[in-house]
C-alpha positions, 0 to 999 in steps of 0.5 A: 971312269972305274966302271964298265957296263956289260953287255947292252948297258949304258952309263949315262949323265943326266943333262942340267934341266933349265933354270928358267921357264920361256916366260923368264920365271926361276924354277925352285929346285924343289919343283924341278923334274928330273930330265930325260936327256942325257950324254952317254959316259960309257956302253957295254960290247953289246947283246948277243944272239943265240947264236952267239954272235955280237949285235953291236950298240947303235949308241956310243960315248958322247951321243945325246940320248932321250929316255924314260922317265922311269928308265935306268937304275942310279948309280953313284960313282966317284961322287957323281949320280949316274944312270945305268940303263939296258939300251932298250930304255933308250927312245932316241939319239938327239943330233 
């Protein structure tokens, strides 16, 4: 990966959304939202207080997250659509 977040930011994937609904019906691509889950690809060292002191990111490489819908910015590196998002966008990890 040739890019680094700074400070709180996180560089996610999106998750593939389901092809199908319960019921067994094929959701066209023109009719899919865009998921709100993702994998973290890479993170940031992590905010700052005044102080100076580092406050560390509760969410690392390779954590399942759950996030906005409107969250983050997209980015495109290496022909691939990520998103660049502030920690604070994100609602939860999922286990």
């Amino acid at each position: 990966m040739a890019l680094k977040p700074l400070h709180d930011r996180v560089l996610v994937r999106r998750t593939e959304s389901e092809e199908k609904t319960s019921g067994g019906l094929i959701i066209p691509e023109s009719a899919k939202e865009k998921p709100s889950e993702g994998q973290v690809v890479a993170t940031g060292e992590g905010a700052r207080k005044d102080s100076g002191e580092l406050i560390a990111m509760a969410v690392s490489v390779g954590d399942k997250i759950l996030f906005g819908k409107w969250s983050g910015t997209e980015v495109t590196i290496d022909g691939e659509e990520l998103l660049m998002m502030k920690e604070s966008d994100i609602m939860g990890i999922i286990e």
